[in-house]
PyMOL CGO cylinders between C-alpha atoms (Angstrom):
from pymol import cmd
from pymol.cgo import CYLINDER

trace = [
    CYLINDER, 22.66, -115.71, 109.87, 22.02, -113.41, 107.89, 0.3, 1, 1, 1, 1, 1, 1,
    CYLINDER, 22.02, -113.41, 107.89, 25.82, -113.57, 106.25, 0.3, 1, 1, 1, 1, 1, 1,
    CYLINDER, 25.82, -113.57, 106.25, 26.29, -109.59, 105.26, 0.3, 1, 1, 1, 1, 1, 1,
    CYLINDER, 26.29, -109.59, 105.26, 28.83, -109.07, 102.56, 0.3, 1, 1, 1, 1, 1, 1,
    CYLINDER, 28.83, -109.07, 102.56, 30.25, -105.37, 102.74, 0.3, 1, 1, 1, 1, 1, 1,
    CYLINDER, 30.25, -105.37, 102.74, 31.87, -104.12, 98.95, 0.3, 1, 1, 1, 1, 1, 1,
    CYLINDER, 31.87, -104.12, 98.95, 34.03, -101.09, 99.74, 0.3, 1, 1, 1, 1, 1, 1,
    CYLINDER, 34.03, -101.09, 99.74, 36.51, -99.16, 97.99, 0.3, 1, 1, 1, 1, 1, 1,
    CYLINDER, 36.51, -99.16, 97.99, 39.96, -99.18, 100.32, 0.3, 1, 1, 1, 1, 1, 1,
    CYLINDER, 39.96, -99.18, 100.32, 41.19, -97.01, 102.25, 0.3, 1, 1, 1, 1, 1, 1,
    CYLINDER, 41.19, -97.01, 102.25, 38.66, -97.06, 105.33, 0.3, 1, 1, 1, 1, 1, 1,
    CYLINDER, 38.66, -97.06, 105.33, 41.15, -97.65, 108.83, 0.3, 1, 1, 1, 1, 1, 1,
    CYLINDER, 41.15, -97.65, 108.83, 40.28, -100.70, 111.17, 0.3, 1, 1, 1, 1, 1, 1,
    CYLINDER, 40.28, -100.70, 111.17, 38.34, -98.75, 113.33, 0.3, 1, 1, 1, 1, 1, 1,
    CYLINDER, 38.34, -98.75, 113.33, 36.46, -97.10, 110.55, 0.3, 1, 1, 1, 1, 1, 1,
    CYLINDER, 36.46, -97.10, 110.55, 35.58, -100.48, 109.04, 0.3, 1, 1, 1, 1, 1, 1,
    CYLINDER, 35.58, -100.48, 109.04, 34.39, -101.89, 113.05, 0.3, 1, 1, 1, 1, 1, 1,
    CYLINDER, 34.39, -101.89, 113.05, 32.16, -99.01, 113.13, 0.3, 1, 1, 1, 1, 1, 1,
    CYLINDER, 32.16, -99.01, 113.13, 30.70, -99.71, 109.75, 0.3, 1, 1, 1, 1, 1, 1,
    CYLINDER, 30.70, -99.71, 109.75, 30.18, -103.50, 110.52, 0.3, 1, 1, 1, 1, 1, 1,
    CYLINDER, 30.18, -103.50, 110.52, 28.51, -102.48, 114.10, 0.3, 1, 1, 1, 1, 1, 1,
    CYLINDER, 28.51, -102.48, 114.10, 26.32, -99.88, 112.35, 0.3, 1, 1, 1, 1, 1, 1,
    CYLINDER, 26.32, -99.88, 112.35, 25.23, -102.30, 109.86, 0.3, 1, 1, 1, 1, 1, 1,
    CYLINDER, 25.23, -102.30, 109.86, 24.79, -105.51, 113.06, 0.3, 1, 1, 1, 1, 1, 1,
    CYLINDER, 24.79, -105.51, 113.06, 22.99, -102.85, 114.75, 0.3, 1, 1, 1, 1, 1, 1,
    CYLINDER, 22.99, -102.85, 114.75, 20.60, -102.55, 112.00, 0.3, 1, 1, 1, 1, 1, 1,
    CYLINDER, 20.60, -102.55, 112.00, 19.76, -106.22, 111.23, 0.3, 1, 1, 1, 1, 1, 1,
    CYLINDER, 19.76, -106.22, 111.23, 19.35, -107.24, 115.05, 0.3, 1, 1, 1, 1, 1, 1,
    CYLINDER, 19.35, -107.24, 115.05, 16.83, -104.19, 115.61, 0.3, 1, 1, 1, 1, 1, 1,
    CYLINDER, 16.83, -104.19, 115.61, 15.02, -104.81, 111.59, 0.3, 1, 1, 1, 1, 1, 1,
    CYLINDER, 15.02, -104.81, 111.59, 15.04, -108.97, 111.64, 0.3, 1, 1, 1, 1, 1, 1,
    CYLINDER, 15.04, -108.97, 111.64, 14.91, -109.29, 115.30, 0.3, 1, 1, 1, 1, 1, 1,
    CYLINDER, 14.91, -109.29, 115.30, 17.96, -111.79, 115.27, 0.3, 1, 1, 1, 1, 1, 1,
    CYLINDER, 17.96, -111.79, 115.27, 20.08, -112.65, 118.53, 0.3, 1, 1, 1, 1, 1, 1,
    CYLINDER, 20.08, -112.65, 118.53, 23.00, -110.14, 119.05, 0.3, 1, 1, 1, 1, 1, 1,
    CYLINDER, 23.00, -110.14, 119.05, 25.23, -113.21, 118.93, 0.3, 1, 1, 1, 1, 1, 1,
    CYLINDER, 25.23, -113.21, 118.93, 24.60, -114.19, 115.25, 0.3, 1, 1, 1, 1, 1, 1,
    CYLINDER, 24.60, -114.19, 115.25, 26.64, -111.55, 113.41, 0.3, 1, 1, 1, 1, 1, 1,
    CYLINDER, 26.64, -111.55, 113.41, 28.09, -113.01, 109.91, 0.3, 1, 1, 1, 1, 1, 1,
    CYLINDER, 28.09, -113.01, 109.91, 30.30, -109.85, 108.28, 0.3, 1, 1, 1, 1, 1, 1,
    CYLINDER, 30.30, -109.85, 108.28, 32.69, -110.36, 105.28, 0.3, 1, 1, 1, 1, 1, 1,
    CYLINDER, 32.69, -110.36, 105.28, 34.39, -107.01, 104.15, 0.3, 1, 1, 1, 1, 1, 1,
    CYLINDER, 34.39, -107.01, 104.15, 35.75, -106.93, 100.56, 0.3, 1, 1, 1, 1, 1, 1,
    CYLINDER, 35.75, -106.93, 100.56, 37.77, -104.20, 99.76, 0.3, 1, 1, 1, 1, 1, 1,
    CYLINDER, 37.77, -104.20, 99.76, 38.92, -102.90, 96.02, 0.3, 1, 1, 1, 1, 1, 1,
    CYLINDER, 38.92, -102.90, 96.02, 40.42, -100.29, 94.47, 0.3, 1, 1, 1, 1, 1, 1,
    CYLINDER, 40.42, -100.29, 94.47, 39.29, -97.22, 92.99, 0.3, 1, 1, 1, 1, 1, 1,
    CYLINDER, 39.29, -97.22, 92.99, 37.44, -97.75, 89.88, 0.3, 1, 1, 1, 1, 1, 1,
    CYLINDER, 37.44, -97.75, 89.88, 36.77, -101.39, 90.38, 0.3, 1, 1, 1, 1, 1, 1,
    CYLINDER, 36.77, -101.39, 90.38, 33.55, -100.42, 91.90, 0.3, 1, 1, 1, 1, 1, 1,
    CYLINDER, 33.55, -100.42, 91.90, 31.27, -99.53, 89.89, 0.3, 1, 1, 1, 1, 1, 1,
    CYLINDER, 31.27, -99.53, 89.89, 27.79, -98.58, 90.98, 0.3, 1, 1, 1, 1, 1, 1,
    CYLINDER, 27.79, -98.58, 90.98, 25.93, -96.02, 88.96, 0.3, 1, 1, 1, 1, 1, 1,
    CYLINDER, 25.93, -96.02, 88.96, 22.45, -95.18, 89.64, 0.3, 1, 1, 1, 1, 1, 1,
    CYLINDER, 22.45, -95.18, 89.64, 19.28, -96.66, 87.37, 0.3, 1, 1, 1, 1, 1, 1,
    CYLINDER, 19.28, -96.66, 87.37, 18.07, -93.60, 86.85, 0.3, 1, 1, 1, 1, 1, 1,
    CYLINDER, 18.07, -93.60, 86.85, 17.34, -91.66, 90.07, 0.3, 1, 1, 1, 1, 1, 1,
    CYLINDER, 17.34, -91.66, 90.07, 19.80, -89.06, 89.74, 0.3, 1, 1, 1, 1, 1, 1,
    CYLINDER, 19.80, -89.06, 89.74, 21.58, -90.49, 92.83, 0.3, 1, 1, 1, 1, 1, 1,
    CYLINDER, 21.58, -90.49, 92.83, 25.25, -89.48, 93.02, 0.3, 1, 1, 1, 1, 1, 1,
    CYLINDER, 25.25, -89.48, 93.02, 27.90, -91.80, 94.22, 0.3, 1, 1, 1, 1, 1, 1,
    CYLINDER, 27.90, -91.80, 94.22, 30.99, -91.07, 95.84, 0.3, 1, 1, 1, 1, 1, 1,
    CYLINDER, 30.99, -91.07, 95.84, 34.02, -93.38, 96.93, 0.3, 1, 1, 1, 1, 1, 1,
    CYLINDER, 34.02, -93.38, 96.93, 32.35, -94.01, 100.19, 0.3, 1, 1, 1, 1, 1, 1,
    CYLINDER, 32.35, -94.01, 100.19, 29.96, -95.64, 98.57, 0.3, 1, 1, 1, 1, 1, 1,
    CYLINDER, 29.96, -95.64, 98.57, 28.90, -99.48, 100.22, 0.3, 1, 1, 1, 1, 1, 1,
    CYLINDER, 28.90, -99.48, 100.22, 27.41, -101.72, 98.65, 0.3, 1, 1, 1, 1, 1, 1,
    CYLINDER, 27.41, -101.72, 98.65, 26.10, -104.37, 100.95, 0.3, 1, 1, 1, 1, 1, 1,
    CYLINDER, 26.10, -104.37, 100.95, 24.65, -108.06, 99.72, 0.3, 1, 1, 1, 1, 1, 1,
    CYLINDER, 24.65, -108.06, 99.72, 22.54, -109.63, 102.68, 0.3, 1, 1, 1, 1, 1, 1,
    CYLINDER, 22.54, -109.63, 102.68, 21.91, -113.64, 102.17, 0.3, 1, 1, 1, 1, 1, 1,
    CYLINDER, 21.91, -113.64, 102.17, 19.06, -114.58, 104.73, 0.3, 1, 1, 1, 1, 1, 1,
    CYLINDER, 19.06, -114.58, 104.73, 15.76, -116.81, 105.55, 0.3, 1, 1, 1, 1, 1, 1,
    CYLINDER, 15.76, -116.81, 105.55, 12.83, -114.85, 103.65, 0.3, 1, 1, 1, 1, 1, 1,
    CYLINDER, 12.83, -114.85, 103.65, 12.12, -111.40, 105.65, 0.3, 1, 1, 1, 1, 1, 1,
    CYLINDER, 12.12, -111.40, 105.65, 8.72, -109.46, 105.19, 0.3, 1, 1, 1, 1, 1, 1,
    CYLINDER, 8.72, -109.46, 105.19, 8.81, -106.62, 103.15, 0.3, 1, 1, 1, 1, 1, 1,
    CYLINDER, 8.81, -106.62, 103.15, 8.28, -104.00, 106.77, 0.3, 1, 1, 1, 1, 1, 1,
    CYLINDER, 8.28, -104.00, 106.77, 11.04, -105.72, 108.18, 0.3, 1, 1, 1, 1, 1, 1,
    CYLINDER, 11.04, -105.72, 108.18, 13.18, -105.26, 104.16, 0.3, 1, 1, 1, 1, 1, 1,
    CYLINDER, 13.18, -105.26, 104.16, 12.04, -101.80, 104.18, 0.3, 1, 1, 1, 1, 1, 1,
    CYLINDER, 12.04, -101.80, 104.18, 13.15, -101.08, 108.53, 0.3, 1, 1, 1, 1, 1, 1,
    CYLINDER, 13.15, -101.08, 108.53, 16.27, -102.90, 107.61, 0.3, 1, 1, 1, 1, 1, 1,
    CYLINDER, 16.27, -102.90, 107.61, 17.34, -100.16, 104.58, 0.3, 1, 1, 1, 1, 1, 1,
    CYLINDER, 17.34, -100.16, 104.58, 16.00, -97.07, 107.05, 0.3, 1, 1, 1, 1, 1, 1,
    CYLINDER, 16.00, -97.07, 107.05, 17.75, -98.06, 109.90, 0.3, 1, 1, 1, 1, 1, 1,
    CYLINDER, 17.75, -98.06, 109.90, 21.01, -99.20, 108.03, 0.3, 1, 1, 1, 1, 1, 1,
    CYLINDER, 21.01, -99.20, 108.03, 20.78, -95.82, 106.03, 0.3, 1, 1, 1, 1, 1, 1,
    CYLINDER, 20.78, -95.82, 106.03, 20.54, -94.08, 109.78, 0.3, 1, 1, 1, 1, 1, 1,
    CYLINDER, 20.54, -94.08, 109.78, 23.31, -96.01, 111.34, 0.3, 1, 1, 1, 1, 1, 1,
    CYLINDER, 23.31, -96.01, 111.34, 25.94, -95.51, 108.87, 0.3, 1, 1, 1, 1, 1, 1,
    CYLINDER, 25.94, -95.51, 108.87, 25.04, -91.64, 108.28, 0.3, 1, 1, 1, 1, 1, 1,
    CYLINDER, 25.04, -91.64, 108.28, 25.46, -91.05, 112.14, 0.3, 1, 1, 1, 1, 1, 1,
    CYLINDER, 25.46, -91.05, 112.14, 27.99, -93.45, 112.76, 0.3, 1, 1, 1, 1, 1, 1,
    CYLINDER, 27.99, -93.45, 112.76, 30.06, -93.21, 109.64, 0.3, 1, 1, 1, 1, 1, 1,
    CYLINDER, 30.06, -93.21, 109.64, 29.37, -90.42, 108.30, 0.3, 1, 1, 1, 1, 1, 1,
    CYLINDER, 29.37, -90.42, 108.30, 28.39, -92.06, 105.13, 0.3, 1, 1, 1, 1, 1, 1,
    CYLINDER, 28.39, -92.06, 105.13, 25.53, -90.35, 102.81, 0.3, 1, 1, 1, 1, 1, 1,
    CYLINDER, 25.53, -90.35, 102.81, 22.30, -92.50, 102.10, 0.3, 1, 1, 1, 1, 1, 1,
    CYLINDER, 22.30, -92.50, 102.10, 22.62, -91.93, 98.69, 0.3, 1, 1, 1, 1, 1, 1,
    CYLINDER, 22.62, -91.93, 98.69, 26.53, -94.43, 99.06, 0.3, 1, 1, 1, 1, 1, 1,
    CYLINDER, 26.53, -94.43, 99.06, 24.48, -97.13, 100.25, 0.3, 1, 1, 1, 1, 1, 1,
    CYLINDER, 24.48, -97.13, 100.25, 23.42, -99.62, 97.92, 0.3, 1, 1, 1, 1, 1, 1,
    CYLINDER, 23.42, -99.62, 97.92, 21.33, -103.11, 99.26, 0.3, 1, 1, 1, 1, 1, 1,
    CYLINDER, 21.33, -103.11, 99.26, 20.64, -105.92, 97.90, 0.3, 1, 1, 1, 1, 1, 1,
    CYLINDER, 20.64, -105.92, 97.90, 18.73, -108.84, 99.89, 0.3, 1, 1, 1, 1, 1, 1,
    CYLINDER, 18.73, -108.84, 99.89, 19.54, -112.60, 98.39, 0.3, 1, 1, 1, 1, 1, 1,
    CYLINDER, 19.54, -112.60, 98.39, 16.57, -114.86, 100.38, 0.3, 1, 1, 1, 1, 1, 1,
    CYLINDER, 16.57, -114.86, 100.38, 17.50, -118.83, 100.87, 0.3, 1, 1, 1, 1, 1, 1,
    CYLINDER, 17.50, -118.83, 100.87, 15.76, -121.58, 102.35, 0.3, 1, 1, 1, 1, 1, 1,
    CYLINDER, 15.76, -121.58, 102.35, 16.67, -123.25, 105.90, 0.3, 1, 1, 1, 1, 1, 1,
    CYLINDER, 16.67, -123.25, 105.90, 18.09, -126.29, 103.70, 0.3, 1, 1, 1, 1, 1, 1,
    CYLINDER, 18.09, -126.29, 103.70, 20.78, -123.64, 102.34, 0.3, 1, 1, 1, 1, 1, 1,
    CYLINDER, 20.78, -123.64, 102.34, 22.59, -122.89, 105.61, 0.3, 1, 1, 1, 1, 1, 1,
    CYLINDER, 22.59, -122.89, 105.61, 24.99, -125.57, 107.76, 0.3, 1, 1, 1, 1, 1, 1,
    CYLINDER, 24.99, -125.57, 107.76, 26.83, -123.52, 110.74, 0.3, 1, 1, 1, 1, 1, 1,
    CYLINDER, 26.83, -123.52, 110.74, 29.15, -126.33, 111.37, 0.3, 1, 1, 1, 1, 1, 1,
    CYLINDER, 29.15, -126.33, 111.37, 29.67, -130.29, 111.47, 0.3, 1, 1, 1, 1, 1, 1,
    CYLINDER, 29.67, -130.29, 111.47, 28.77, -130.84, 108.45, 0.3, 1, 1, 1, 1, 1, 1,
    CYLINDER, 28.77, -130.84, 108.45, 24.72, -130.31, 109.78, 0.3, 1, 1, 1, 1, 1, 1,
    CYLINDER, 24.72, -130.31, 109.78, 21.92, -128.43, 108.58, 0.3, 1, 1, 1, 1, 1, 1,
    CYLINDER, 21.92, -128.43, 108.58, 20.83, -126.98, 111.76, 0.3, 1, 1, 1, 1, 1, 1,
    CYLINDER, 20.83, -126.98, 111.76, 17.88, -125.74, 111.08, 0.3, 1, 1, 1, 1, 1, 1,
    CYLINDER, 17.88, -125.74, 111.08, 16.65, -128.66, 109.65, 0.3, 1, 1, 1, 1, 1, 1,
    CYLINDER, 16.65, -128.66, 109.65, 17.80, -130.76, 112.90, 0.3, 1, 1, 1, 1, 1, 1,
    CYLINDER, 17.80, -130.76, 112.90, 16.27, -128.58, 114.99, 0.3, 1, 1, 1, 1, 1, 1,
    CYLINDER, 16.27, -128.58, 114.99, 19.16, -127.16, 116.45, 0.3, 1, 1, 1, 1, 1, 1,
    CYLINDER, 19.16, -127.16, 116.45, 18.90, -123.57, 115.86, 0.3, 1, 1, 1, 1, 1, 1,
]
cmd.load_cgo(trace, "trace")
């Protein structure tokens, strides 16, 4: 936790994608200070044109690199929102190659009842995490 939900157009290789998904881990342990261990990545892929992400009116251009990244997690602080989208921005430019203008974010917040890891618990209601 927090479950990260990747939205790429295909056509990235399996090592590509790995580097994306550490890049983006990276990010979250360092901004939301969340054990190495807890990674949650689901990549959907489509094809061209069945992404569609234009700007609200920045002038930001988009190209087919473009990720758009949905992160469901516990409430965060807006610093730790704001280190998150810097650092993610950073890795994947470095990393990836990707321009900070293809990376889209948006953070879905949900409550401790909303999460069961297993067993058919709600472990952080029980205590257990």
């Amino acid at each position: 936790m927090p479950l990260l939900r990747f939205d790429l157009v295909v056509g990235r290789t399996p090592d590509q994608l790995r580097t994306l998904l550490d890049a983006a881990h990276t990010a979250m342990v360092e901004a939301f200070a969340v054990p190495d261990s807890d990674r949650y990545q689901v990549v959907h892929q489509h094809a061209p044109g069945e992404l569609v992400l234009h700007d609200t009116g920045l002038g930001i251009e988009r190209t087919d690199d473009v990720v758009l990244l949905q992160v469901t997690s516990r409430p965060r602080g807006r610093a730790a929102k704001e280190r998150f989208y810097a650092l993610l921005v950073e890795n994947l430019a470095r990393d990836c190659g990707i321009k900070t203008s293809d990376v889209v974010v948006s953070v879905v917040e949900s409550g401790d009842d909303d999460w069961s890891f297993g067993h058919g618990r709600a472990q952080f209601l029980t205590g257990e995490l």
